[in-house]
Each structure stands twice: as structure tokens, then as C-alpha cells.
N, C-alpha and C positions, 0 to 999 in steps of 0.2 A: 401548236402551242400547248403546251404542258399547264394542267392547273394545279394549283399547288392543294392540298388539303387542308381544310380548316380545324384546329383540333375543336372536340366540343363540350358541351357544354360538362360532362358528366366526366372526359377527361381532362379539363381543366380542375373541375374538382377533386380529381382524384388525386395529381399531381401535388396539389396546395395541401391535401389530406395529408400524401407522403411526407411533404416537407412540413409540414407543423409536428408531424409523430416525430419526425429523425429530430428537430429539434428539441422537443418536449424529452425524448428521449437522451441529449445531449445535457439538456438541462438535470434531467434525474442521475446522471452520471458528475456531472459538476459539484451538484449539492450531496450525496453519499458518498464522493469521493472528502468534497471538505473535513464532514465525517469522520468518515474514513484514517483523514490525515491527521486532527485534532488527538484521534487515539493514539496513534502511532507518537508522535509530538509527549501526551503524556506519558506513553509506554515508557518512551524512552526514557523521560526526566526520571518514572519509578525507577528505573534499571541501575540508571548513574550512579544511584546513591551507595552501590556494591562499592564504591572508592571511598566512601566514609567510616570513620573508624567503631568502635562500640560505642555506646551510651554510656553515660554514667551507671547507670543501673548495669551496664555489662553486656545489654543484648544490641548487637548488628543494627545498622541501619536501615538496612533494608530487610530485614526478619520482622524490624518494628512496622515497618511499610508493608509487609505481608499480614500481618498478624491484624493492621487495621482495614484491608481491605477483606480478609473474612468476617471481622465483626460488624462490618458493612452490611457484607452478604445476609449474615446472620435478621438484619432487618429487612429483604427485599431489595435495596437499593443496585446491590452490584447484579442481580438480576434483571432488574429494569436495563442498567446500564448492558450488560448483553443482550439479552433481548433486542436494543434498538439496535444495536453493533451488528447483530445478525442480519436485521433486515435490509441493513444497511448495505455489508459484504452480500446479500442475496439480488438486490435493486441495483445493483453498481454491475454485480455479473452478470446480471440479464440483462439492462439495457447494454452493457456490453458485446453479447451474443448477438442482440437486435440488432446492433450498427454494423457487426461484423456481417453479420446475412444480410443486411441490405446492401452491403459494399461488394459483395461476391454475385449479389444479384444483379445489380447493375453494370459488370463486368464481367459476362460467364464467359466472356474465349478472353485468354490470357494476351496480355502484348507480345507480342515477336522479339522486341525487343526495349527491355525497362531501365531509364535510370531515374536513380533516385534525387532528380533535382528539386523537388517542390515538399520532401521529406526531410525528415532528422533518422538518424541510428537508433534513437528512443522510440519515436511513435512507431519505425516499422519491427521493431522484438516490442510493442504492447500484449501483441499478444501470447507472446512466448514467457516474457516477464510476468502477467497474470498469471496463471496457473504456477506458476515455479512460487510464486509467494504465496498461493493457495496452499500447495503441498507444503510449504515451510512450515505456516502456522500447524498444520497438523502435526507435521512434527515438533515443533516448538512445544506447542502444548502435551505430547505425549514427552517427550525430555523432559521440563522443567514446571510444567504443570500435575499430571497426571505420572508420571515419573517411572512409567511403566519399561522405558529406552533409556533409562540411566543406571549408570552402574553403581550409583551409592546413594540412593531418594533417601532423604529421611524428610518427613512428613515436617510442613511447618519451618525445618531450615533453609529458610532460601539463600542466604548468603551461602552457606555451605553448598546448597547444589548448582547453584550460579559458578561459583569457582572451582568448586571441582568436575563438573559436569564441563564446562566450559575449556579447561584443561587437558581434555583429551584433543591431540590434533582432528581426528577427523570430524569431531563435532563443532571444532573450532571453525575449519574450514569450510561447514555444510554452513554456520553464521555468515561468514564474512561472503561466499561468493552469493547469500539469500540478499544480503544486505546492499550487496552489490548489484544488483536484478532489483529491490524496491528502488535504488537508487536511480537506476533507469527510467524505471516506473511513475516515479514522483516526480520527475524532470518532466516530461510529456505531461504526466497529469496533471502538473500547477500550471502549465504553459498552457495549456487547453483551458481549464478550470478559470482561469484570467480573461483568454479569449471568448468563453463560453457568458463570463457575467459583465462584458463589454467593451472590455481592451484590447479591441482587436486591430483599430485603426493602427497603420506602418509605423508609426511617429510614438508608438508604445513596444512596439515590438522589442528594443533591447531588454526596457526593463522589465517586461516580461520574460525574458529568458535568462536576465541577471537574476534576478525575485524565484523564477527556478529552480537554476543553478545552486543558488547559494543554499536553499531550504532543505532540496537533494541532498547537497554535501554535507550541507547541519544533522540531518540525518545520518545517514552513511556513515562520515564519522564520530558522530556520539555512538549508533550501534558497534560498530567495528573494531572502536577502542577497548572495551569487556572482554573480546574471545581473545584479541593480542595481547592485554595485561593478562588474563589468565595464562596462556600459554608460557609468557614470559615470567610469569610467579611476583608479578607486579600489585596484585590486589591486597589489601590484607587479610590476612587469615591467622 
């Protein structure tokens, strides 16, 4: 007769340890992603306004939207506001890495053979999806911020380098398929991020992934729409 092993007392602790970090860390991921998304949500609203026409006074809508968020800067504020931004995109990739290396460690010999029944198409490119919108923002900001990767920066026009900038197809196309990966990205994320602050029970599950879906696509296509009207010579200018 076989006795069975008792676990004890130290790895009972250790086990609870795990499981309170992976959540805690789940948690830190939920709440920077929120974050996260809240910027994105304004990003975009800033962006839209490239379809509005000039001011009475004659200047762009969105050059006046540029012009008040340097006079912003000019006081600290829009500093504050990166600042948490960053540490936000730093807490969200790390606990990121953390969940990724505890999931590789609890699984170090691969299955024989895997199907993806208890997954989405989203959650398994997260991690493909994250970095591809890492590298976007750097580029984004070297294009339209820092203008060092565009072919006609003038300092201070943003409408003008939003539409012409946005006009050349391959930079049109580096937007739409980036927008297309956070689209991904944001589906899994709000789905989790729902699940993570309590909605996890069966009987929420659609509108959990309705509440997703839809916020994804609100994204997606509000970004999407600016490289396609530029391309198509739809914006005003």
C-alpha cells in the first residue's frame, strides 16, 4: 500500500504566495491597462478632429488642439501626464513578462499535441500584438511627433503633417495594420480587464465579450478612418 505525500506546511505557503503574486499581478495589469486604454480613447478623440474644418480665425482644428496641448506642457502638466503614461506602459509590460514566465514555467515540455479549445485568436497573438504596438508608438512618435521619419515635418502643423504624412501609402498601411494588432489587443484586454474586476461568472460572459468587441472596433475604426481618408484625399486641406 502506497502512502500518499502530505504537502507541507511551507509548500502550502508557497503555493498561496504564487497565487496571490499571479493575481496581484493580474490586477496590476487590469488597472494600467485601464490606463492605458483611457489614453488611447482620448488619443483618438484628439486625432478626429483632422475632419474639422478651420476656425474662424483660420487655423485647423486640430493645430489648435496641438498648440493647447504645448501650452499645457509649457506649465508641467502634459509632463505629469507622461510621466504616469510611462509608468503605466512600464507596470503593464512587466507584469506582462511576469505572467508570460510563470506560464512557460509551469509548462516547460510542450504538449504533443495542442488545440486551442479553452482560447480566443486574441489572447494567443497577446503576445505578438504587444510588442508590434510597442514598436508602433515609436514609430508614431518619430513620424508625427518628433518628425525625424517624415518627408515634410513642419514644426507646430499638425494638420498638415497628419494629412500629408498619412498620405504616403506605406505609412498609411504601417497605421492601419498597427491599429489592426491594438484591435486585437484591446479585445482580449477589456475581456480580461472585465474578468479581472469581477465579471467572470458564465452568465456575463456575452456581454463581456459584446463590451469588448464593440470598444475594439470603436477603436479600430475611428483610428483607421485618418490613413484611409488621407490616402483617398478625403480630409480637408
Amino acid at each position: 500500500m502506497s502512502v500518499q505525500a502530505q504537502p507541507t506546511a511551507a509548500t502550502a505557503a508557497r503555493t498561496t504566495n504564487q497565487a496571490t503574486s499571479t493575481i496581484g499581478l493580474k490586477v496590476v495589469m487590469a488597472v494600467t491597462g485601464l490606463a492605458l486604454f483611457g489614453f488611447v480613447i482620448g488619443h483618438m478623440l484628439g486625432n478626429l478632429q483632422v475632419y474639422l474644418p478651420r476656425g474662424v480665425d483660420g487655423v485647423w482644428a486640430l493645430d489648435a488642439y496641438g498648440k493647447f496641448l504645448r501650452e499645457l506642457g509649457h506649465g508641467g502638466g502634459i509632463w505629469v501626464a507622461r510621466a504616469g503614461l510611462l509608468a503605466a506602459l512600464v507596470l503593464h509590460l512587466g507584469a506582462a513578462w511576469a505572467l508570460t514566465r510563470r506560464s512557460w514555467a509551469a509548462r516547460p515540455v510542450k504538449y504533443r499535441q495542442w488545440n486551442a479549445k479553452q482560447s480566443t485568436y486574441a489572447s494567443r497573438t497577446m503576445r505578438v500584438s504587444g510588442p508590434l504596438i510597442f514598436l508602433f508608438v515609436v514609430y508614431h512618435l518619430m513620424h508625427l511627433t518628433w518628425g525625424n521619419v517624415h518627408h515634410d515635418y513642419r514644426v507646430g502643423a499638425v494638420h498638415h503633417n497628419v494629412t500629408t504624412g498619412l498620405a504616403q501609402p506605406l505609412a498609411a498601411g504601417v497605421y492601419v495594420v498597427a491599429m489592426l494588432a491594438l484591435g486585437i489587443h484591446l479585445y482580449h484586454g477589456i475581456w480580461s480587464l472585465l474578468q479581472t474586476l469581477g465579471l467572470s461568472q458564465p452568465r456575463y460572459e456575452n456581454l463581456r465579450r459584446g463590451a469588448a468587441g464593440a470598444l475594439a472596433a470603436l477603436v479600430v475604426v475611428g483610428n483607421v478612418s485618418i490613413p484611409i481618408a488621407a490616402l483617398a484625399g478625403w480630409l480637408p486641406a
